[in-house]
C-alpha positions in Angstrom: -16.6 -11.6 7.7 -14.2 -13.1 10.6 -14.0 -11.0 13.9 -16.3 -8.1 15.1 -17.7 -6.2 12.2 -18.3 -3.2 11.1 -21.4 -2.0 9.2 -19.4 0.3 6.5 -16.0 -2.1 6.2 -18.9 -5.5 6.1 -20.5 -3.2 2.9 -17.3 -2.0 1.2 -15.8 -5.4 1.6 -19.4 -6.6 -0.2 -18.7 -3.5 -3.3 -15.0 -5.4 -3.3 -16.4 -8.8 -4.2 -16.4 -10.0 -0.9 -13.9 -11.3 2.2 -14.7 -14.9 1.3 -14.1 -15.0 -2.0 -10.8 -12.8 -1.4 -10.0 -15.8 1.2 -10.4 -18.7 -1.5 -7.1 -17.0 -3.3 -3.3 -17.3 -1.6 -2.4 -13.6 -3.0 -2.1 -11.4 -6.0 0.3 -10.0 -8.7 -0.1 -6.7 -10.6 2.5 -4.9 -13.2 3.1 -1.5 -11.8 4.9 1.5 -12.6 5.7 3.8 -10.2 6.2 7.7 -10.3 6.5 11.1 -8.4 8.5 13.1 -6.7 9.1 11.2 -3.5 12.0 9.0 -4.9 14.1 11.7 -5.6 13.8 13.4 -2.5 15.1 10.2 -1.0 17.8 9.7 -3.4 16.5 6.5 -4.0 15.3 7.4 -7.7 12.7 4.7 -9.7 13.1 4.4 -13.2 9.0 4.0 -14.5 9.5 1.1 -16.0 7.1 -1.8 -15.6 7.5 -4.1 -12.8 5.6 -7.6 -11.1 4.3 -6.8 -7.6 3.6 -10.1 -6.4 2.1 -10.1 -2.1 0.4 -13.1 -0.3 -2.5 -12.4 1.9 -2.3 -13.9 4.8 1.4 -13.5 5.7 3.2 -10.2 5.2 5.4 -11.5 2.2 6.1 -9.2 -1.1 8.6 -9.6 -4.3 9.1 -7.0 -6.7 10.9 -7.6 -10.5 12.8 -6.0 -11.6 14.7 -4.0 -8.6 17.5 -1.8 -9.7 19.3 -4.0 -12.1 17.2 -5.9 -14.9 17.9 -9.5 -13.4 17.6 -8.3 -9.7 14.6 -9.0 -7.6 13.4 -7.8 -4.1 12.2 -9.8 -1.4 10.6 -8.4 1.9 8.8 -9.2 5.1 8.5 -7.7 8.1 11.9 -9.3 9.5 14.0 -9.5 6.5 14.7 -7.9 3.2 16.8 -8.3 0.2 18.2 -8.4 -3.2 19.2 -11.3 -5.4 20.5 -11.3 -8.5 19.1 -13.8 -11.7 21.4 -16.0 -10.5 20.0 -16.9 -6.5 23.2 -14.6 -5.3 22.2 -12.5 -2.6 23.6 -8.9 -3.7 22.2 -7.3 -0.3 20.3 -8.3 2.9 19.4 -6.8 6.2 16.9 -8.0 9.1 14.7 -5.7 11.0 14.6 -3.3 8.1 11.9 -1.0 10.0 14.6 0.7 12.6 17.2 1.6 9.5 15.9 4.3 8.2 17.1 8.0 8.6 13.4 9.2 9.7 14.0 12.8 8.3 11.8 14.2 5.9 15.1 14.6 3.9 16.8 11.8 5.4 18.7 9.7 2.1 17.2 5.9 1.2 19.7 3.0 0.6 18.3 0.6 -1.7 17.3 -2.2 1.2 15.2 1.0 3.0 13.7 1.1 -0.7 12.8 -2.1 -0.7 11.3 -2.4 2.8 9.1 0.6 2.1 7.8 -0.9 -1.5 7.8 -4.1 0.5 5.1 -3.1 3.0 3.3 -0.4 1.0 2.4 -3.3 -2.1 1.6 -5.3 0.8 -1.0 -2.9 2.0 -1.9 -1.6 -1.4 -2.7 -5.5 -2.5 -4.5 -6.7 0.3 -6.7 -3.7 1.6 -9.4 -3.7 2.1 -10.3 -7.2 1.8 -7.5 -8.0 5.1 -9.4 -6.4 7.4 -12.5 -9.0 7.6 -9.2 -10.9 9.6 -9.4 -11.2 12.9 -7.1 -8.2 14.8 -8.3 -5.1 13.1 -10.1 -2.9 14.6 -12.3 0.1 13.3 -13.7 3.3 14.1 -16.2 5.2 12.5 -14.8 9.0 11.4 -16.5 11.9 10.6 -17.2 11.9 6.3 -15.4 14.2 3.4 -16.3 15.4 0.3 -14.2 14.7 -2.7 -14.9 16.7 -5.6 -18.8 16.8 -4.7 -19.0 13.1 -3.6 -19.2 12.3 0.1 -17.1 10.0 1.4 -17.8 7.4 4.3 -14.5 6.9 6.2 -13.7 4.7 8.6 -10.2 4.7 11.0 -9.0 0.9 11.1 -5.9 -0.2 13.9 -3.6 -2.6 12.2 -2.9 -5.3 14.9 0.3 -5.1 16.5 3.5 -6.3 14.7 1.6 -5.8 10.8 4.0 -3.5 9.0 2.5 -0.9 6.9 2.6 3.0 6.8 1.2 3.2 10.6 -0.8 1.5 12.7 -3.8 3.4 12.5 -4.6 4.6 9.1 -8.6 6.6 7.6 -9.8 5.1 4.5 -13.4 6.9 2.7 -15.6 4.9 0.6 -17.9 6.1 -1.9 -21.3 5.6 -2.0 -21.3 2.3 -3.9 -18.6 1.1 -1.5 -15.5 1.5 -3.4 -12.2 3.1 -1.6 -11.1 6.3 -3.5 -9.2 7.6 -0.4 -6.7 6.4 2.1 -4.8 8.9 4.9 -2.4 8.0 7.1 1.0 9.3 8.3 4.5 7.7 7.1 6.7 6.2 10.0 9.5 6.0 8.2 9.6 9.5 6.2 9.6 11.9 9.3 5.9 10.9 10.4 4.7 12.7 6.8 0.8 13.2 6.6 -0.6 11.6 3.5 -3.7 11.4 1.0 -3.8 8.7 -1.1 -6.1 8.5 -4.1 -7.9 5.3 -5.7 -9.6 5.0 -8.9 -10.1 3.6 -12.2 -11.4 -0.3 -11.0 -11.5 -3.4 -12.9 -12.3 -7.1 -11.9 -10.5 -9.8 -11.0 -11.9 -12.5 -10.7 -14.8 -11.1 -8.9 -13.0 -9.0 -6.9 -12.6 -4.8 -7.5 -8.9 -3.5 -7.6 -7.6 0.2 -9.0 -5.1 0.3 -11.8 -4.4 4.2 -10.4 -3.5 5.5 -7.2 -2.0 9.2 -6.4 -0.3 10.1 -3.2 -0.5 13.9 -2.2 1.4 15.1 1.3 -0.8 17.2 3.6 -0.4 20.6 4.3 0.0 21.6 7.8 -3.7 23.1 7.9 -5.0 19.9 5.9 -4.9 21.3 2.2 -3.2 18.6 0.2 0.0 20.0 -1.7 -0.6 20.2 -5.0 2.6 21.3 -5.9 4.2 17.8 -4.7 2.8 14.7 -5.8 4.8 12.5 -3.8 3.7 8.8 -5.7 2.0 7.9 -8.8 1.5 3.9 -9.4 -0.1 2.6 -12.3 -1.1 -0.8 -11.9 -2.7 -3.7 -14.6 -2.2 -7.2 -15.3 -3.7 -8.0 -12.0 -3.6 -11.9 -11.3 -5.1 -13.7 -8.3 -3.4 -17.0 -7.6 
């Protein structure tokens, strides 16, 4: 593990299959499909159909197929988004896709503030928690919860600056073989949203653990998680580590 450790991120990222094996791969693809009630609300619906999630791991770089149309694919980084068709023809583009968003909790999606927000959340969803044995994060200890009568460790970890993800410092609870089953955090982009996310369901890769299902439940205003709106569902198999 690179950097300054931590005893429960150097034991989780053991349960994982370990940082350096994670290291000897460029990045990962998984087929997804994606639901809940989030898309809507944005007016940015998502038809659950199976897509390839493909992110590299040691640059912020995703590509998701099929976007919208059957032949359309989405690239993103940090700087720059967009939409090609089968063809190569660029069918929408926009840089600094981060500072376009209406931030309401109501506030309407185009399809490029779509695709920056799949961009980054694969991106984190791929590479967590194996990216933080990188140099530049930085982590906390937090006090544990109990889900569904097993105690979760948790740990707060600061993204370094300029990573894009959901915010820069984000909770994530291990269980007691190591594995992550829950990650909080608040959502820039969506009106500064509080969030639990729920991880289960592993199978290997090549040595290393991933989840083929993960649940995403806002948070209530006196930390109950709202039931009632299941805000995403992914479904993820097919995994592939080049």
């Amino acid at each position: 593990m690179r950097g300054k450790s931590h005893p429960l991120l150097e034991e989780a990222l053991e349960a994982h299959g370990g940082h350096a094996r994670w290291r000897a791969f460029r990045g990962i693809a998984s087929t997804i499909r994606t639901g809940g009630k989030l898309w809507e609300l944005k007016g940015a619906p998502l038809i659950p159909v199976p897509r390839r999630a493909t992110s590299e791991f040691r640059r912020q770089w995703t590509r998701v197929t099929p976007f919208g149309e059957p032949d359309w694919t989405m690239t993103w980084t940090p700087e720059h988004v967009e939409i090609t068709a089968g063809d190569g023809s660029v069918i929408a583009h926009r840089e600094n896709g981060r500072e376009a968003f209406d931030r309401s909790f109501k506030g309407q999606w185009d399809p490029l503030n779509l695709a920056y927000f799949n961009g980054y959340a694969m991106w984190t969803y791929h590479a967590a928690p194996f990216v933080f044995g990188e140099p530049g994060y930085e982590a906390r200890d937090v006090a544990p919860i109990d889900n569904e009568g097993v105690k979760l460790r948790g740990v707060a970890v600061r993204f370094p600056e300029g990573v894009h993800s959901h915010t820069r410092e984000q909770r994530f609870y291990f269980d007691p073989q190591g594995l992550l089953r829950r990650h909080d955090y608040t959502v820039d982009v969506w009106a500064d949203t509080p969030a639990a996310h729920f991880i289960s369901d592993y199978v290997d890769v090549d040595g290393l653990k991933y989840p083929t299902r993960r649940s995403v439940f806002t948070i209530k205003p006196d930390g109950a998680l709202d039931r009632d709106f299941t805000a995403v569902t992914i479904e993820l198999s097919d995994y592939a580590l080049f």
